[in-house]
MDAnalysis code that builds the backbone (N, CA, C; Angstrom):
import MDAnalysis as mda
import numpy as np

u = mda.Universe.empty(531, n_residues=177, atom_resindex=np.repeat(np.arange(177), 3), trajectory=True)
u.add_TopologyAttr("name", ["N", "CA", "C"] * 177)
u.add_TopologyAttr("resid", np.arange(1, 178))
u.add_TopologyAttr("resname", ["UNK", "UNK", "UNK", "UNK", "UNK", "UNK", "UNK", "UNK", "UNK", "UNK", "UNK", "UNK", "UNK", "UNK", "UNK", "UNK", "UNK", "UNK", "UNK", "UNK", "UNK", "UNK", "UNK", "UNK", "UNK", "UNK", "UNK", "UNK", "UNK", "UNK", "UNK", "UNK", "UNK", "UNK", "UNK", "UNK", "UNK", "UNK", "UNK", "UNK", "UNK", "UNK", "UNK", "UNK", "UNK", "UNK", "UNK", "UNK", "UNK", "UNK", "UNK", "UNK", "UNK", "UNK", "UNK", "UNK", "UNK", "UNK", "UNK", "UNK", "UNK", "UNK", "UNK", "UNK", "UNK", "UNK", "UNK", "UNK", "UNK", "UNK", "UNK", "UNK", "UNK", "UNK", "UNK", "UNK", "UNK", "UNK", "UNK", "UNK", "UNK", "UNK", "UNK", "UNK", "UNK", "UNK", "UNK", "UNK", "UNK", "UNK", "UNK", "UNK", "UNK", "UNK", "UNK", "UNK", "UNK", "UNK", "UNK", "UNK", "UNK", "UNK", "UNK", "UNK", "UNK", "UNK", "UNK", "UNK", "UNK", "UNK", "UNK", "UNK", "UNK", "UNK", "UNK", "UNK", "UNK", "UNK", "UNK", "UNK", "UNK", "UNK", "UNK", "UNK", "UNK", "UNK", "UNK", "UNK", "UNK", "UNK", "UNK", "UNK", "UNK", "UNK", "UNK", "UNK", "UNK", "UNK", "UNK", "UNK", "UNK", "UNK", "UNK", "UNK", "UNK", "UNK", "UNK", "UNK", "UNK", "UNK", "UNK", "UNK", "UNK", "UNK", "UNK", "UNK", "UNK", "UNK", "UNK", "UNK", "UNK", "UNK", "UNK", "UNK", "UNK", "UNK", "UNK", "UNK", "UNK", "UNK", "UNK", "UNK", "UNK", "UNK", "UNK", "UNK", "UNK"])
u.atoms.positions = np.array([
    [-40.234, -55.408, 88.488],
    [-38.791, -55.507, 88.421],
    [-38.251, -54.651, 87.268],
    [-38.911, -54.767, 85.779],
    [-38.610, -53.446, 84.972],
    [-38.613, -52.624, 85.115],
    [-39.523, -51.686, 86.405],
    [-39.382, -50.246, 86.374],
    [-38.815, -49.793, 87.800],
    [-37.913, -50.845, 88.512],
    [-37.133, -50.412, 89.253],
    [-35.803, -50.492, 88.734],
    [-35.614, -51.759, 87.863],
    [-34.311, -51.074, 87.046],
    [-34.329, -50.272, 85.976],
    [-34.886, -49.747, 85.520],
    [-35.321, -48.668, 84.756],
    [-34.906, -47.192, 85.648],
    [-35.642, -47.583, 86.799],
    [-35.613, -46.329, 87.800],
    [-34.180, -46.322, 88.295],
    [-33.380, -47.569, 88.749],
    [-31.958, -47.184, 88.912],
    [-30.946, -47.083, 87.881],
    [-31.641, -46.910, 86.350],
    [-30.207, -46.719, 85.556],
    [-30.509, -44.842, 85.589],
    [-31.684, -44.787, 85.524],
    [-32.213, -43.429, 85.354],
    [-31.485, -42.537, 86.868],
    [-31.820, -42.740, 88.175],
    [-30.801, -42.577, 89.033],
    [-29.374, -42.363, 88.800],
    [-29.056, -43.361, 87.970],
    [-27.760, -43.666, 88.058],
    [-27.242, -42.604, 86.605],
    [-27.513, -42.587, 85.628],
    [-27.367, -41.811, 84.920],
    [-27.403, -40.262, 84.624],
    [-28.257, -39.900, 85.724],
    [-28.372, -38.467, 86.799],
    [-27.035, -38.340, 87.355],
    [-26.783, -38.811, 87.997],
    [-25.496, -39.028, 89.206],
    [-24.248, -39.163, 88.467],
    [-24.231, -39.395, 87.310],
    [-23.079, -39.761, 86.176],
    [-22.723, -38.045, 85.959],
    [-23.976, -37.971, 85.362],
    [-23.537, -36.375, 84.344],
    [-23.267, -35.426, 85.880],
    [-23.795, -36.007, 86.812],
    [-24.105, -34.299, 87.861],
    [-22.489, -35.198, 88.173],
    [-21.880, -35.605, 88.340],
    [-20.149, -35.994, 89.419],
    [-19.607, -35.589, 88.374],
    [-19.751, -35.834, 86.415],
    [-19.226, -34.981, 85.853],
    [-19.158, -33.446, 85.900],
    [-20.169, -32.888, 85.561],
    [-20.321, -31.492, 85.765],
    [-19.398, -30.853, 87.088],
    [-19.807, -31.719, 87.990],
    [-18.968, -31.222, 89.032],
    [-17.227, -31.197, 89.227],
    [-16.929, -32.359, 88.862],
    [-15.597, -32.572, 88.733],
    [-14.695, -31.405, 87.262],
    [-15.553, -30.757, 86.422],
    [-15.195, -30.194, 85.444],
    [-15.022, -28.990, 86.102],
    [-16.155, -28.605, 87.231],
    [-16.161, -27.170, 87.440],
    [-14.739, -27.226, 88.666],
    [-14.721, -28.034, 89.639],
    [-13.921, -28.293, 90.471],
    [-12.363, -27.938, 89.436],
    [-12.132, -28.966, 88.258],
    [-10.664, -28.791, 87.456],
    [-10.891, -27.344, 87.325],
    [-12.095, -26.998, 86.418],
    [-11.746, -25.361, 86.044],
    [-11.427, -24.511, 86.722],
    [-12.168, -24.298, 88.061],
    [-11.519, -23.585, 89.407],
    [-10.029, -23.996, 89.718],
    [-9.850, -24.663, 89.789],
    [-8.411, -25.137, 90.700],
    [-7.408, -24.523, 89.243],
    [-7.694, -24.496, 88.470],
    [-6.794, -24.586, 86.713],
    [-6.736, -22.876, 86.803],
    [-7.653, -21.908, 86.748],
    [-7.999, -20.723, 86.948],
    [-7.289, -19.917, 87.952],
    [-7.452, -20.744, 89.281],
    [-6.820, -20.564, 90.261],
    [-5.256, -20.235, 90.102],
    [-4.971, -21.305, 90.385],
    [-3.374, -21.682, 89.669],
    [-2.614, -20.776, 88.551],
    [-3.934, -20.236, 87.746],
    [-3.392, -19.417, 86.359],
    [-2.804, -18.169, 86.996],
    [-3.794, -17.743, 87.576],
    [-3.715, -16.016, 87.946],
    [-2.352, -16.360, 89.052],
    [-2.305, -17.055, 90.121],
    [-1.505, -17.028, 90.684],
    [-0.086, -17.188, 90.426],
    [0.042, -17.837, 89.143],
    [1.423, -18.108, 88.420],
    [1.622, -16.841, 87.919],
    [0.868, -15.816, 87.336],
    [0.973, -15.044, 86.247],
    [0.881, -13.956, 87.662],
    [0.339, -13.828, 88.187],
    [1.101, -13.055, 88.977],
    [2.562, -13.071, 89.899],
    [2.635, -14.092, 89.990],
    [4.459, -14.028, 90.526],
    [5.106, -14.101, 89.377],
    [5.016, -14.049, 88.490],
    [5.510, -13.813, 87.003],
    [5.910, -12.760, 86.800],
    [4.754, -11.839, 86.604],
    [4.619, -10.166, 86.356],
    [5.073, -9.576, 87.655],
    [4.930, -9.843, 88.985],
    [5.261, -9.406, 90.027],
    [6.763, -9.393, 90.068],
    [7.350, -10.393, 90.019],
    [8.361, -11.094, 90.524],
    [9.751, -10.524, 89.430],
    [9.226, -10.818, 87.714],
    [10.178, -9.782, 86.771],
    [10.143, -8.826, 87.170],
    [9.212, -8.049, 87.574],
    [8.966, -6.456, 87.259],
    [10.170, -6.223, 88.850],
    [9.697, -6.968, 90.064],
    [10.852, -6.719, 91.141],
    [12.151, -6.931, 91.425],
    [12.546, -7.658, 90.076],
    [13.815, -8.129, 89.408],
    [14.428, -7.354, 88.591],
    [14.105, -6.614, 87.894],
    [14.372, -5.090, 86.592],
    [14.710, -4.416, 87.839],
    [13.351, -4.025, 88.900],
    [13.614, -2.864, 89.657],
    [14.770, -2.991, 90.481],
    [15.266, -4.070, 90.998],
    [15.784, -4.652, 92.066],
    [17.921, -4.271, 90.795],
    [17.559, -5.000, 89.814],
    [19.003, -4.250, 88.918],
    [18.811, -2.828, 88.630],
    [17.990, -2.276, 88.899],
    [18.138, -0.674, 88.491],
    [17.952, 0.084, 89.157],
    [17.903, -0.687, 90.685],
    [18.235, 0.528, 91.692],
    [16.983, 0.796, 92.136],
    [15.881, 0.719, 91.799],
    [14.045, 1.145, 92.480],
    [14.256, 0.822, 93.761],
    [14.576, -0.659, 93.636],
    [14.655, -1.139, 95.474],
    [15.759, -1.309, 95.558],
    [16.266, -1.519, 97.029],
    [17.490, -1.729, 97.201],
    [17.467, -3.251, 97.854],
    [16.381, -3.906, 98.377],
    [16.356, -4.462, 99.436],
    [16.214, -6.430, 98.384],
    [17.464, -6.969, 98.252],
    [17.059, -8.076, 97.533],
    [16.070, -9.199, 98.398],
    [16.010, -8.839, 99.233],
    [15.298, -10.136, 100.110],
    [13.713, -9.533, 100.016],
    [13.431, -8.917, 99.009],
    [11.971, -8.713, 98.348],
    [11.499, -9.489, 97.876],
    [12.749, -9.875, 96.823],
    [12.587, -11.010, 96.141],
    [12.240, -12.623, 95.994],
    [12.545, -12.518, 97.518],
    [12.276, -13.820, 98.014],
    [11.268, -14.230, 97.900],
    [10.092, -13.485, 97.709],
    [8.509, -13.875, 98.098],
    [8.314, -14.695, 96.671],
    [8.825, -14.333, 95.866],
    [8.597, -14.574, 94.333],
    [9.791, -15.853, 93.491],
    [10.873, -15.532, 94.056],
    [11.893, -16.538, 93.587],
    [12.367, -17.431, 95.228],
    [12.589, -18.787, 94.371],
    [13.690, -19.467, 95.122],
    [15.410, -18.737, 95.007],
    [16.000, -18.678, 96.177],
    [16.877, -18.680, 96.672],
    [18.261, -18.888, 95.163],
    [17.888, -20.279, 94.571],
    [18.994, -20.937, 93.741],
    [19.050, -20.520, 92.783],
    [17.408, -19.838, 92.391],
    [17.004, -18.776, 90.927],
    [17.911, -17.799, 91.044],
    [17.670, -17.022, 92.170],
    [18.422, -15.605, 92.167],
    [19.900, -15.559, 91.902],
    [20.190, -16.595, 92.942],
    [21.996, -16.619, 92.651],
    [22.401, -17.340, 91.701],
    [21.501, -17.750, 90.234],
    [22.112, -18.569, 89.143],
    [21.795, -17.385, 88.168],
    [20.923, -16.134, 88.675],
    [20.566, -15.002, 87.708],
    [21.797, -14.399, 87.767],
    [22.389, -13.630, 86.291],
    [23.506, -13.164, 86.366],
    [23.582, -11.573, 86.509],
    [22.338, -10.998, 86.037],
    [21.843, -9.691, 86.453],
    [21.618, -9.159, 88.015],
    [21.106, -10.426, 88.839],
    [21.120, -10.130, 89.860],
    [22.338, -10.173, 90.595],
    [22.898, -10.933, 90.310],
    [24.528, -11.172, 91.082],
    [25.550, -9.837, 90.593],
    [25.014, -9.345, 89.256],
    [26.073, -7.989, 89.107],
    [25.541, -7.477, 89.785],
    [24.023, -7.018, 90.350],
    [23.591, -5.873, 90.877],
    [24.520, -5.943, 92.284],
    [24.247, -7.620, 93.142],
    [24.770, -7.270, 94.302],
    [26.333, -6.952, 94.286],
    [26.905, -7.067, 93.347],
    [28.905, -6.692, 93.406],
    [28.523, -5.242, 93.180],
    [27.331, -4.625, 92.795],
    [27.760, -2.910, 92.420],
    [28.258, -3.287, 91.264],
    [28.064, -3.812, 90.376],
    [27.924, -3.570, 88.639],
    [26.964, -3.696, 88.225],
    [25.962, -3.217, 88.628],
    [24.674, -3.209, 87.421],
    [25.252, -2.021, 86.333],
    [24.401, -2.217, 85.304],
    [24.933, -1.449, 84.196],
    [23.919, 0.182, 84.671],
    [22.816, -0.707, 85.761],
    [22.053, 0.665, 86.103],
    [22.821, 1.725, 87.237],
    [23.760, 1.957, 87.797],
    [24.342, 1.993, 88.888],
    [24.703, 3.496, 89.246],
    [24.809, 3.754, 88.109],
    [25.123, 5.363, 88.107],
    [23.634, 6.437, 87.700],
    [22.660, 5.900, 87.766],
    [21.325, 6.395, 86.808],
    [20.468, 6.396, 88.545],
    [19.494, 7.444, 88.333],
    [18.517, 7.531, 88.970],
    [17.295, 7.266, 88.257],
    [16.760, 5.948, 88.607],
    [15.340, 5.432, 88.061],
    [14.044, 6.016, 88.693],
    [13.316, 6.392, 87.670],
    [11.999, 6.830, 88.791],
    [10.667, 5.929, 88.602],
    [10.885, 5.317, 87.017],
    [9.928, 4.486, 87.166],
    [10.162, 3.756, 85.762],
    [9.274, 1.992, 85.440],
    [9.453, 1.771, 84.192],
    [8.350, 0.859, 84.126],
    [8.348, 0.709, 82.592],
    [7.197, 0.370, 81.931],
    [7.476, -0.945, 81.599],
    [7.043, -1.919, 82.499],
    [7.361, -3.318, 82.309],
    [6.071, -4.410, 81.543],
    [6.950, -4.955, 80.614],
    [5.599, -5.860, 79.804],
    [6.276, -7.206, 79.446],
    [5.487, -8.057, 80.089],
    [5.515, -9.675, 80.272],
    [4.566, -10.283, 79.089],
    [5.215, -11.215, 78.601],
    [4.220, -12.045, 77.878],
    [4.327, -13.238, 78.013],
    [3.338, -13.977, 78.413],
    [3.745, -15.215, 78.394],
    [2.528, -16.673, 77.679],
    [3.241, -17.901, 77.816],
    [2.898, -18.897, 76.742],
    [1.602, -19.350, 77.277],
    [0.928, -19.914, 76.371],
    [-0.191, -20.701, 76.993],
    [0.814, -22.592, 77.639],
    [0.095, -22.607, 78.786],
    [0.048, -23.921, 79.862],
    [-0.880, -24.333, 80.380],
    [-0.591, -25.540, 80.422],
    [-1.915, -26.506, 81.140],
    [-1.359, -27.118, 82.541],
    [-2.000, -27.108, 83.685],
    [-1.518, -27.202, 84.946],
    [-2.863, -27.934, 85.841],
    [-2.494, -28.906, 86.023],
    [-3.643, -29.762, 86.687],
    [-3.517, -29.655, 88.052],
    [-4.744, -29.528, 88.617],
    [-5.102, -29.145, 89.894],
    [-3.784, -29.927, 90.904],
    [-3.346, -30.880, 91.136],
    [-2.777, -31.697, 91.736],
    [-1.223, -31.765, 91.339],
    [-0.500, -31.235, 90.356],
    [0.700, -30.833, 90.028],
    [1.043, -29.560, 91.034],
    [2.506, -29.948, 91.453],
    [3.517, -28.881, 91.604],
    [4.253, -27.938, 91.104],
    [4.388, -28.241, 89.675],
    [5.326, -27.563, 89.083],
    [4.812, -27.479, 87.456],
    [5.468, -26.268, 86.603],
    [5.264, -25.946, 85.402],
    [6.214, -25.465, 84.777],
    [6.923, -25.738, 83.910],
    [7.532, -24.841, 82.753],
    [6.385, -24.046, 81.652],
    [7.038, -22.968, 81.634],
    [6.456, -22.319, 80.831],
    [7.508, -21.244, 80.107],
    [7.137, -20.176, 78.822],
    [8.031, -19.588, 77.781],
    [7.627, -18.477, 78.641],
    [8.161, -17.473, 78.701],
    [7.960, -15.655, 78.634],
    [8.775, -15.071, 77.718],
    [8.542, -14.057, 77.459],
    [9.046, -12.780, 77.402],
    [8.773, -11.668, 78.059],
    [10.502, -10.948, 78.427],
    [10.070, -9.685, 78.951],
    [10.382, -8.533, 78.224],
    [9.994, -7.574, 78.400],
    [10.799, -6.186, 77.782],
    [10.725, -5.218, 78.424],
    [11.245, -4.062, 78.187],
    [10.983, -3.010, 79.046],
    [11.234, -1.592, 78.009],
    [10.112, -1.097, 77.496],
    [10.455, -0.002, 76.349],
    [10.635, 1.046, 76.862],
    [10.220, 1.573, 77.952],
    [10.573, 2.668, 78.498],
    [10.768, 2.939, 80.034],
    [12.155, 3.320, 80.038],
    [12.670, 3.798, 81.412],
    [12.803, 5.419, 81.150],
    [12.497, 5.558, 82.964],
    [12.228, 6.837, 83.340],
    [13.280, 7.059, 84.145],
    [14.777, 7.755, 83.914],
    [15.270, 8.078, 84.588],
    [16.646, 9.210, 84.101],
    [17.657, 9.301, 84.492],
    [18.465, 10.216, 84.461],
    [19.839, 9.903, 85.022],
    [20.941, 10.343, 84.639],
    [21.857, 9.641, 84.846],
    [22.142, 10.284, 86.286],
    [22.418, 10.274, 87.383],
    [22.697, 10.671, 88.891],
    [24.071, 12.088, 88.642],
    [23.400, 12.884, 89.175],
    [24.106, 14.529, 89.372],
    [25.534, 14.477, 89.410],
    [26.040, 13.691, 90.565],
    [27.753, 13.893, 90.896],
    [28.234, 13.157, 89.978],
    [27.762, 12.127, 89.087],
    [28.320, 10.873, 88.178],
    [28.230, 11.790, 86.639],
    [27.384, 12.382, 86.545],
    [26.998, 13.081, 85.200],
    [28.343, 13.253, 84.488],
    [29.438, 14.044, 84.586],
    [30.158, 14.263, 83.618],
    [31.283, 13.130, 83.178],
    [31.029, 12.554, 84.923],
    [32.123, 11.278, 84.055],
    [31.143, 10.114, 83.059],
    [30.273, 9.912, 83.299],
    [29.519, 8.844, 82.618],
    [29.130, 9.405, 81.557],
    [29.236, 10.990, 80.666],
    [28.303, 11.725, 79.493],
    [30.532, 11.412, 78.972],
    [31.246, 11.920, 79.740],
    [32.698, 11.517, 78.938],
    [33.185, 10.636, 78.829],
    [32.764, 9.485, 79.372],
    [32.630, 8.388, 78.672],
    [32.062, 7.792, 78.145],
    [30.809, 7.692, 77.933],
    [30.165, 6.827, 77.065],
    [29.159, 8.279, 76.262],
    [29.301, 8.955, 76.061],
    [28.902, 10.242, 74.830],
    [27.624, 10.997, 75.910],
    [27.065, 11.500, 74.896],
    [25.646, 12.541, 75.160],
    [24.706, 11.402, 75.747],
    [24.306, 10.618, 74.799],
    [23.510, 9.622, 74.515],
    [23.262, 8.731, 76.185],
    [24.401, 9.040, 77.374],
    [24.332, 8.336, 78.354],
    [23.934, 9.078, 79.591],
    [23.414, 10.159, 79.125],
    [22.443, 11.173, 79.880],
    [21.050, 10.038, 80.606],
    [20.842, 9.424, 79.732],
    [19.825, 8.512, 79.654],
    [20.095, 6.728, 80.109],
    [19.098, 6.658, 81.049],
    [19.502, 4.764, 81.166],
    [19.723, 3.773, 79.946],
    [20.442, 3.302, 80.301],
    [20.520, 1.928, 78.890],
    [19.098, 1.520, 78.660],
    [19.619, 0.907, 77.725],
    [18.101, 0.629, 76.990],
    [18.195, -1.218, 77.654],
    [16.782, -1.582, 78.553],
    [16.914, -3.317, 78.844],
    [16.738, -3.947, 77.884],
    [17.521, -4.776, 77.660],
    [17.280, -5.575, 76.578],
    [16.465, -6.651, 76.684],
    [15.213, -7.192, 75.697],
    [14.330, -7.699, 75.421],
    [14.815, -9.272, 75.416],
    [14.263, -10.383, 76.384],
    [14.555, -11.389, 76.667],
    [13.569, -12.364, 76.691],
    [13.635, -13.529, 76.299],
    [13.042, -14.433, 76.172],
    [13.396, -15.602, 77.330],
    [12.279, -16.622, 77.886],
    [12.927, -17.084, 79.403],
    [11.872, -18.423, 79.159],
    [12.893, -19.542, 79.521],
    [12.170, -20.869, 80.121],
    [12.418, -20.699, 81.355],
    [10.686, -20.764, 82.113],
    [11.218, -20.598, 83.371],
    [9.983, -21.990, 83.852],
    [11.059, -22.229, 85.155],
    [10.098, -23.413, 85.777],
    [9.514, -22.774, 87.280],
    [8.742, -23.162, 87.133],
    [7.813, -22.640, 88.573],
    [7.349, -23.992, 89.311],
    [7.530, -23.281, 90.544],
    [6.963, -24.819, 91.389],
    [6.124, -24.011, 93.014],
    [5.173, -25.635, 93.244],
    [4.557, -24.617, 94.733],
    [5.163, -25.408, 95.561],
    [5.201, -24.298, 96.468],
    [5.958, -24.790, 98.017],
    [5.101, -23.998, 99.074],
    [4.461, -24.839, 99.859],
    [3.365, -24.746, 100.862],
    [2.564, -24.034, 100.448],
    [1.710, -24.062, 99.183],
    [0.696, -23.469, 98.356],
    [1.056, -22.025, 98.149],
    [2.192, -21.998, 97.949],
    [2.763, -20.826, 96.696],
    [3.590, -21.099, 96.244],
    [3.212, -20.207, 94.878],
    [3.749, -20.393, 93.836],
    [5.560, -19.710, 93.864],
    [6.219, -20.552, 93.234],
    [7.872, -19.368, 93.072],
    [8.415, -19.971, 91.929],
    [9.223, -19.115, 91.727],
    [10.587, -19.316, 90.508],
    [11.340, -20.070, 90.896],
    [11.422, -21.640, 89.915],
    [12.421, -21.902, 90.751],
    [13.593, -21.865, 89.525],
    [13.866, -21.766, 88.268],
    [14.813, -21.197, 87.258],
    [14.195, -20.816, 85.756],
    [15.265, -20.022, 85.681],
    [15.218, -19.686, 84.472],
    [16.035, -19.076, 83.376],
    [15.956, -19.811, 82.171],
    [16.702, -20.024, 81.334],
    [16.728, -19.182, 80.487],
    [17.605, -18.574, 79.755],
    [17.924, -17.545, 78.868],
    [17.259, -18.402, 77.308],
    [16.197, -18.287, 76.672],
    [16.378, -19.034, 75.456],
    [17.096, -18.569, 74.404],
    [17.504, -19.115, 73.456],
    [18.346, -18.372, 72.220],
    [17.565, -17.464, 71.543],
    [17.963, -16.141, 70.742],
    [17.316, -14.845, 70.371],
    [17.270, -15.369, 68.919],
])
């Protein structure tokens, strides 16, 4: 009788560490998972949002893949773009150098949703102010508007949530500078 319960704590103490081990690797996958996929509609999703106010694309329902619907029309950049006031409007963009940073988060396999911090910036745009617009936009706003505005560097609480196992934007908040 001692060395069969002996033999089932020993069993049993096998079976402990191996459902641990397993359940750790299971969180780390699903946690990993989840990471890259956030951080890519992140980086995806800003970078098609810059392009989307500066004229790269024209087509806002790109955007969709990446933001909810309520994000876009509470963004105020995007809503000038669609009236035809982006500040980009008169400029021919050819390309830009977009850089995301964002916070460390913890996101458990079985959650929907995350807040998290970013920042975006954008140090260099590639473009030129558009041929027929040139002299009125260099006489009004100087030499200096030969060249696209400079984007200004923003900081963002944004909440993300999944909807039928993807990830989207669902807002985001301007934080104070």
């Amino acid at each position: 009788m001692k060395y069969l319960r002996r033999g089932i704590w020993y069993v049993a103490g096998r079976l402990l560490v191996i459902c641990l081990v397993l359940g750790l690797i299971i969180t780390t996958f699903y946690y990993t998972m989840n990471l890259s996929n956030i951080q890519i509609v992140l980086k995806d999703g800003m970078a098609g949002r810059a392009k989307y106010v500066m004229g790269v694309t024209t087509q806002r329902s790109d955007l969709d893949k990446f933001f909810q619907a309520s994000a876009l029309d509470a963004d105020t950049l995007v809503t000038a773009t669609d009236r035809g006031e982006s500040p980009y409007v008169n400029y021919n963009i050819r390309g830009i150098d977009h850089r995301l940073e964002t916070g460390f988060f913890w996101i458990w396999p079985w959650e929907n949703s995350v807040w998290m911090d970013i920042t975006e910036r954008i140090p260099r745009i590639d473009g030129r102010v558009k041929g027929l617009k040139a002299d009125e936009v260099i006489a009004a706003n100087g030499e200096s508007a030969v060249y696209p505005p400079v984007w200004p560097e923003a900081s963002y609480r944004v909440q993300l949530t999944r909807e039928n196992g993807q990830w989207k934007i669902r807002t985001m908040t301007l934080k104070n500078q």
